[in-house]
VOPADREN-634547 format. One record per residue: residue in one letter; residue number from 1; x, y, z of N, C-alpha, C in turn. Coordinates in Angstrom, 3 decimals, padded with zeros to 6 digits. Example, Ala and Ser with C-alpha at 12.3 -4.5 7.8 and 13.67 -1.06 7.14 Angstrom:
<drenbas>
<drenba a 1 <013.190 -005.690 007.800> <012.300 -004.500 007.800> <013.200 -003.300 007.800>>
<drenba s 2 <012.850 -002.250 007.080> <013.670 -001.060 007.140> <012.900 000.030 007.870>>
</drenbas>
This chain:
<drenbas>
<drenba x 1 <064.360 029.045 042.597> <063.890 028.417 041.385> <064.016 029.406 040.227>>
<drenba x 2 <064.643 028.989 038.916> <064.716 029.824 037.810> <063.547 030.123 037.185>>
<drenba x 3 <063.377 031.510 036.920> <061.958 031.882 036.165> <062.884 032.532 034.446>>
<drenba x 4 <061.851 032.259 033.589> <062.283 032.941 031.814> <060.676 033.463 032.058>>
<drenba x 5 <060.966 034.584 031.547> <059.684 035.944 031.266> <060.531 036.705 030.169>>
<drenba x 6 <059.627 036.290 028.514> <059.516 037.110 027.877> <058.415 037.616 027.029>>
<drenba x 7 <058.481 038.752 026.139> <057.224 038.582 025.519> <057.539 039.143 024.345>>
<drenba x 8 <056.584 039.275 023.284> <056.074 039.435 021.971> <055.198 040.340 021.364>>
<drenba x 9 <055.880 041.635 020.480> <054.686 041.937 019.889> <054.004 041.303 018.438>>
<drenba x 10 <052.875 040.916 018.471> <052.890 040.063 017.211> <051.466 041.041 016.459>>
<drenba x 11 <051.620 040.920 015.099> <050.246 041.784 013.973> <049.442 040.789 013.822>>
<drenba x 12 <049.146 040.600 014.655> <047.679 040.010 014.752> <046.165 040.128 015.635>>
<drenba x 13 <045.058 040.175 015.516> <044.120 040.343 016.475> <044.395 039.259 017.755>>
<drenba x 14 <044.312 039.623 018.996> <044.400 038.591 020.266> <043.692 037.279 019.882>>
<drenba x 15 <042.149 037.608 019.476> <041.605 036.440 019.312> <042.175 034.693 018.609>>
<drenba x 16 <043.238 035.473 017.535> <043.665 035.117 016.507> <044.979 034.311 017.020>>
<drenba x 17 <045.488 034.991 017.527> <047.122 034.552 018.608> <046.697 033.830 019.301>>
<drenba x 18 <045.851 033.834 020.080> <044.986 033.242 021.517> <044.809 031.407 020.395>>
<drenba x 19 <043.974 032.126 019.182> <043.838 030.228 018.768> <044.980 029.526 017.903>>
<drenba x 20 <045.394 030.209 017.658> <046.900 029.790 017.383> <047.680 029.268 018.267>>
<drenba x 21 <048.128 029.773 019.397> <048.260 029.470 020.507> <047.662 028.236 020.973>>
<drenba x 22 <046.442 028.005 020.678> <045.780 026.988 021.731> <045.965 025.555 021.071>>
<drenba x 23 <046.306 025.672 019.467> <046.887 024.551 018.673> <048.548 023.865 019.143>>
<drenba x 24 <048.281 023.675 020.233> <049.591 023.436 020.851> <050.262 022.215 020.243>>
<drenba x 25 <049.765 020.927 019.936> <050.030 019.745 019.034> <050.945 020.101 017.798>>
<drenba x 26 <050.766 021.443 016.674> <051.278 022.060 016.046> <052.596 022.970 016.127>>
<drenba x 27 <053.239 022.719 017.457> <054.289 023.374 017.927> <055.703 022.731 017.222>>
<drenba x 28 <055.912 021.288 017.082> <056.231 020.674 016.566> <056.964 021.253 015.004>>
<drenba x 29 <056.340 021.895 014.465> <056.166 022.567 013.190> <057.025 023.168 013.005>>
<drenba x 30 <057.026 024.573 014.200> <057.788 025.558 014.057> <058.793 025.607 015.034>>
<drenba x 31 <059.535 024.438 016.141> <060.305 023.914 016.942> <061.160 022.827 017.110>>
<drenba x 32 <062.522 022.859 016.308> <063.207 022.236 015.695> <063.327 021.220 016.908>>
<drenba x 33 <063.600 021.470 018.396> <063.827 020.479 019.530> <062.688 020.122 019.660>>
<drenba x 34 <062.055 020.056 019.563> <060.382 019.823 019.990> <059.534 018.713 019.210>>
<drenba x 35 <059.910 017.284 019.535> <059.833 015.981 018.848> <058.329 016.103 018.422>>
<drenba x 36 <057.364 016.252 019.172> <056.091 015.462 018.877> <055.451 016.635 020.530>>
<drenba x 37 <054.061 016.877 020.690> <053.189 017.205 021.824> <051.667 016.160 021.288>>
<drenba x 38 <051.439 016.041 021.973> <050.332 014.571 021.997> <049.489 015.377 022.618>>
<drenba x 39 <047.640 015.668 022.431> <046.566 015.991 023.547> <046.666 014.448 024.104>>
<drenba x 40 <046.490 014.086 025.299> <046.105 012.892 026.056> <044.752 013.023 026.434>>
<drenba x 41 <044.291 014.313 026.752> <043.042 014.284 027.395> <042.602 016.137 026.714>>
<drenba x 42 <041.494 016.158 026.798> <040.749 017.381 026.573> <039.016 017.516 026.986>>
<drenba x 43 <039.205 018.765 027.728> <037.825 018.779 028.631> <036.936 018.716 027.255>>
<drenba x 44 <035.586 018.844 027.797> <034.337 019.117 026.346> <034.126 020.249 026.131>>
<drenba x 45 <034.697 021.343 026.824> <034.642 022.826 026.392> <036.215 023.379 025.805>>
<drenba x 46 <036.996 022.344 026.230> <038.735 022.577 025.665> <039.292 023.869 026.801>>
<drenba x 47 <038.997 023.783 027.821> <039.657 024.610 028.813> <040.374 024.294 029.647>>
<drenba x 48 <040.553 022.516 029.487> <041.411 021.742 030.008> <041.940 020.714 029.247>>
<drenba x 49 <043.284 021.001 029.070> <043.858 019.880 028.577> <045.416 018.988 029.137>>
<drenba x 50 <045.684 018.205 028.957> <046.833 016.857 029.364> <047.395 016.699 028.445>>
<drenba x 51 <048.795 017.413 027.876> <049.491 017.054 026.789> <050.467 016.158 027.093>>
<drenba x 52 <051.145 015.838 026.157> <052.221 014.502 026.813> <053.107 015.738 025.776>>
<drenba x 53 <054.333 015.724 025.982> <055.554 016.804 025.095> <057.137 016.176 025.208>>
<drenba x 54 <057.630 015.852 024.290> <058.647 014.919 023.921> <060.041 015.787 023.054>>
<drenba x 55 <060.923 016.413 023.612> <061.634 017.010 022.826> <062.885 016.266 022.819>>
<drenba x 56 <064.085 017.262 022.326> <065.565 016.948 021.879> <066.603 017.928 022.353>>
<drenba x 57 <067.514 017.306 023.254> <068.560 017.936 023.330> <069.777 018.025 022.710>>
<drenba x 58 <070.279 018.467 021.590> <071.171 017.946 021.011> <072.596 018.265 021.544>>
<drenba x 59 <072.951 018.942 022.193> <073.798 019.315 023.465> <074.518 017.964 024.293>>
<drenba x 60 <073.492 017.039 024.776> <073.754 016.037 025.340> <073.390 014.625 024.923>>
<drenba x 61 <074.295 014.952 023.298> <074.202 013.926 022.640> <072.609 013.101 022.518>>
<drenba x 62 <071.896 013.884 021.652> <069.928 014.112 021.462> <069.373 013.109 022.274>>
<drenba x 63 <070.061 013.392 023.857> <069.090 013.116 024.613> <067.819 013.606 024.413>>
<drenba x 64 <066.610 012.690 025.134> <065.430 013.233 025.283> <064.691 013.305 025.828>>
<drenba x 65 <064.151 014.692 026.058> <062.964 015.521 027.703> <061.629 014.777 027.424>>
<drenba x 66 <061.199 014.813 028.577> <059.382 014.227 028.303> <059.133 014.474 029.884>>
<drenba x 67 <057.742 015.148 029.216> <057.151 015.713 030.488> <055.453 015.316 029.776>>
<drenba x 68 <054.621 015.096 030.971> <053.197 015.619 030.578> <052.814 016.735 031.858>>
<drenba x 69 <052.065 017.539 030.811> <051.250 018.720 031.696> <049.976 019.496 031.660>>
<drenba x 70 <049.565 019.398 032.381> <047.905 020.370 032.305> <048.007 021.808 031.991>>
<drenba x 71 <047.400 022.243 030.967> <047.123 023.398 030.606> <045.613 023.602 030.986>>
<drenba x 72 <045.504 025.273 031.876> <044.236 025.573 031.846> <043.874 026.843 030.699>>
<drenba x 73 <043.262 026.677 030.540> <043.485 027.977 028.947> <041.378 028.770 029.565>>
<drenba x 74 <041.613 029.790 029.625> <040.548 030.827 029.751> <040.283 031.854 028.885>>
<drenba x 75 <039.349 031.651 027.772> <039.151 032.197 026.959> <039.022 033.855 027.108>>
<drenba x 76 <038.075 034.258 028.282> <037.847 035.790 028.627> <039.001 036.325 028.971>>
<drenba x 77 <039.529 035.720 029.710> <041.008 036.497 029.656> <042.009 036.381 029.325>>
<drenba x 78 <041.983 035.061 028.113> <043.098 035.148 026.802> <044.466 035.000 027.728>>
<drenba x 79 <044.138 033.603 029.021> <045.457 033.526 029.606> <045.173 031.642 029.260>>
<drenba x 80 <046.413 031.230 029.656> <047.228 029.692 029.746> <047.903 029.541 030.932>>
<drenba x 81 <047.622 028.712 031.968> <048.038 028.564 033.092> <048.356 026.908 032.569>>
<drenba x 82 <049.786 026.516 033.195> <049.824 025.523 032.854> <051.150 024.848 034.117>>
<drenba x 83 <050.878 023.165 034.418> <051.797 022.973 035.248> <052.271 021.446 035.063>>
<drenba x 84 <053.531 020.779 035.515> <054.013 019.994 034.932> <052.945 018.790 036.057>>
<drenba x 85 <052.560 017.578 035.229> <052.144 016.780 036.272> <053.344 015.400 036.497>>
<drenba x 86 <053.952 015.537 035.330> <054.899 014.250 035.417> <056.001 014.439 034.348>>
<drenba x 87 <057.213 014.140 034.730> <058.361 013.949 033.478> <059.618 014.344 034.314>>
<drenba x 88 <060.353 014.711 033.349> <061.949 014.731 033.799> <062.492 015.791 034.515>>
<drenba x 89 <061.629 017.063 034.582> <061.890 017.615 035.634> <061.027 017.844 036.794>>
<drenba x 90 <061.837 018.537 037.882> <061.386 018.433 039.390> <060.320 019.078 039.398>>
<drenba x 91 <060.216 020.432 038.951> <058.902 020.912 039.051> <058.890 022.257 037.483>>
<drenba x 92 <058.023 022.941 037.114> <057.653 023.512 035.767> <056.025 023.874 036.168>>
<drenba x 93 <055.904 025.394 035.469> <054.916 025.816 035.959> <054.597 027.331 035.040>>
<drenba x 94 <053.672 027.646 035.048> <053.943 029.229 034.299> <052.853 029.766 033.881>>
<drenba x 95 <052.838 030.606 033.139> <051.730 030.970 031.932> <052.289 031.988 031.395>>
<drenba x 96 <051.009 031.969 029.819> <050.624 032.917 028.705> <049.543 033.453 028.830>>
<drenba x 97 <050.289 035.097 028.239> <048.716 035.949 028.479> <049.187 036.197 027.109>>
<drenba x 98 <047.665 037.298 026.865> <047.743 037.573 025.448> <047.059 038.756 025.485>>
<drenba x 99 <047.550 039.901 025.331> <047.146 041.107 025.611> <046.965 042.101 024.545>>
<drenba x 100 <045.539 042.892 023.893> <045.856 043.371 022.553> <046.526 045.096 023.404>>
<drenba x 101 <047.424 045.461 022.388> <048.400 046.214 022.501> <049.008 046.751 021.064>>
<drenba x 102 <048.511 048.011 020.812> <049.053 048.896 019.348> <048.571 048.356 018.533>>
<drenba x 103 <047.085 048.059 018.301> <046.942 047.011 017.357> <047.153 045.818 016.895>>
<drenba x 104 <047.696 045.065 017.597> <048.024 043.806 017.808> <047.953 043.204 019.006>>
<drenba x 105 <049.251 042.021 019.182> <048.596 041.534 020.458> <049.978 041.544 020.769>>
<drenba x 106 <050.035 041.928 022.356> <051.357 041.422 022.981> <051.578 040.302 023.861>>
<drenba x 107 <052.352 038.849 023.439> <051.877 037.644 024.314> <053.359 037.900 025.218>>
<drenba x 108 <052.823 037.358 026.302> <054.053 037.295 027.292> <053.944 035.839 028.131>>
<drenba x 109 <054.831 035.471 028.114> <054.971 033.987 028.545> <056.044 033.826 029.680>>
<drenba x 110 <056.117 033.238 030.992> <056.276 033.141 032.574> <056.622 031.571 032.657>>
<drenba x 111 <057.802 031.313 032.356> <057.720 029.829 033.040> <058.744 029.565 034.300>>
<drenba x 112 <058.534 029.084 035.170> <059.305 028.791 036.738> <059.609 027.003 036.224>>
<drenba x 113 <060.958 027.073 036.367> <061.494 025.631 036.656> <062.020 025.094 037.887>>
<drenba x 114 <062.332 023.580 037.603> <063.087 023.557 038.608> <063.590 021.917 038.324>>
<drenba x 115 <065.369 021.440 037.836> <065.406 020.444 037.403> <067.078 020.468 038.105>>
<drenba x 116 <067.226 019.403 038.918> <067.689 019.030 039.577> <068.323 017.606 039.485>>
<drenba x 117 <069.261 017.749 039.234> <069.888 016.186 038.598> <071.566 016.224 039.771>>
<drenba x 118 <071.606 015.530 040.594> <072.994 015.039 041.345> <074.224 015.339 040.909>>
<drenba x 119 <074.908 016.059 041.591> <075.956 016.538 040.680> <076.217 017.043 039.599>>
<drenba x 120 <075.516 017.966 039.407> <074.626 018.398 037.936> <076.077 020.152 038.362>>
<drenba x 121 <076.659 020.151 037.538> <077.703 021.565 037.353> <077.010 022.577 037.042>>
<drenba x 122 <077.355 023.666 037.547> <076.932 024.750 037.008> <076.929 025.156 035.639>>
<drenba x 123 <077.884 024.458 034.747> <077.638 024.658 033.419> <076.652 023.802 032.868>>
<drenba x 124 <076.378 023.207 033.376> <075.581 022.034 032.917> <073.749 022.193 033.411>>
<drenba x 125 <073.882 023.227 034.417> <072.880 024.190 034.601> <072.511 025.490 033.563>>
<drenba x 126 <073.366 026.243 033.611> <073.617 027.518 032.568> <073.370 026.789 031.682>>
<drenba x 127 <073.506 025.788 031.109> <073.486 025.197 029.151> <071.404 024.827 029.556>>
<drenba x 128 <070.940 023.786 030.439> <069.649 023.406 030.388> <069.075 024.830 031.019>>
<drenba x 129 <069.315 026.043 031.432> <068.564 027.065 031.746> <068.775 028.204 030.139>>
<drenba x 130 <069.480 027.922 029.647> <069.956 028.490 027.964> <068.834 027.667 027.411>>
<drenba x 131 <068.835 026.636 027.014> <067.936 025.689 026.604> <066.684 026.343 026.644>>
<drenba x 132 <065.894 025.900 027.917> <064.700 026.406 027.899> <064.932 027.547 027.597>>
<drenba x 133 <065.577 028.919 027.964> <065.197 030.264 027.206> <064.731 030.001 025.767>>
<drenba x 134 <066.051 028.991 024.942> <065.960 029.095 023.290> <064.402 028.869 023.122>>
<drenba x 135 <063.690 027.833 023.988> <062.322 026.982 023.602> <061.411 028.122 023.713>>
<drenba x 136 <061.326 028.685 024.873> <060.801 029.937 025.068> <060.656 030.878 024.414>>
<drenba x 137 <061.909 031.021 023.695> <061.565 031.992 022.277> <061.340 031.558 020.868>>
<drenba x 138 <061.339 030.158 021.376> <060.862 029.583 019.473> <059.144 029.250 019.969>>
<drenba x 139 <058.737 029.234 021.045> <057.524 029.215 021.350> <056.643 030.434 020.517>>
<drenba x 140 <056.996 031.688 021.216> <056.766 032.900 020.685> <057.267 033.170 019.449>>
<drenba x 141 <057.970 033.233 018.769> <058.473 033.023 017.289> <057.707 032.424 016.683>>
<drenba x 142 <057.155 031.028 017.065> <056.481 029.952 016.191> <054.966 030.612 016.264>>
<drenba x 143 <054.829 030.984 017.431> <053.519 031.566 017.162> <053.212 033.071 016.534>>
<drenba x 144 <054.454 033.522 016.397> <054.124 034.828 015.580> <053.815 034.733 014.446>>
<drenba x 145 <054.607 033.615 014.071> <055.035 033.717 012.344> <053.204 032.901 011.976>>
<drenba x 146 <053.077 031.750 012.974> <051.339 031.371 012.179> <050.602 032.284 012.231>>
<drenba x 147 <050.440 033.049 013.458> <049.369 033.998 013.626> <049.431 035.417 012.549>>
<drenba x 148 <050.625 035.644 012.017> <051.169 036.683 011.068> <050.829 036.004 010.204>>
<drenba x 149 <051.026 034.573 009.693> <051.219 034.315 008.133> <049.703 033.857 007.852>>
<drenba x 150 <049.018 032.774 008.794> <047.709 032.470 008.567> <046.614 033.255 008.003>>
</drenbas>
């Protein structure tokens, strides 16, 4: 199964990244493929949530991904555990930590896929494993630039 692990140093306090971060609905914003993220559900303390997430491939003629998934988000240790419960791929899984580091915070983000389509080419693998990297780093990008500019 393919894993993307990268991370971020961003000038901001953890606390600060951490709620930036947790405005996930707002991703949209700063993620040109990234149609719409919907909360569906949210615990009463917000340590659990059910997003529905709707993006764009423009690669394969703007097809479009949709997945929903549970995020567990733990405030004391400024992590995001999160896993796919339903959508277009086979399986998706990962997390964000958020670690303060040089005065700022360093987020590092872990996602494991796994999308499996019949006769699916190896280029046609390499392009949707490119893909998610790009998302992966406009994830972290998008959250640098709020948590920097806010």
């Amino acid at each position: 199964m393919p894993t993307i692990e990268h991370s971020i140093w961003i000038n901001a306090p953890v606390e600060k990244v951490y709620a930036v971060a947790r405005e996930v609905e707002r991703f949209p914003e700063v993620m040109p493929d990234l149609e719409s993220v919907k909360v569906l559900e949210r615990s009463e303390d917000g340590s659990r949530t059910i997003t529905e997430w709707t993006g764009l491939v423009r690669e394969f003629n703007n097809m479009h991904v949709k997945w929903t998934e549970e995020d567990i988000w733990n405030d004391a240790e400024h992590t995001c555990h999160f896993r796919l419960i339903k959508g277009d791929m086979q399986r998706m899984e990962g997390e964000w930590r958020f670690v303060e580091e040089e005065g700022g915070t360093r987020f590092y983000s872990r996602l494991d896929y796994d999308y499996n389509v019949p006769l699916l080419g190896a280029l046609v693998k390499n392009l949707i494993h490119k893909k998610l990297e790009e998302n992966v780093q406009m994830v972290l990008e998008g959250i640098r630039s709020r948590a920097e500019g806010a």
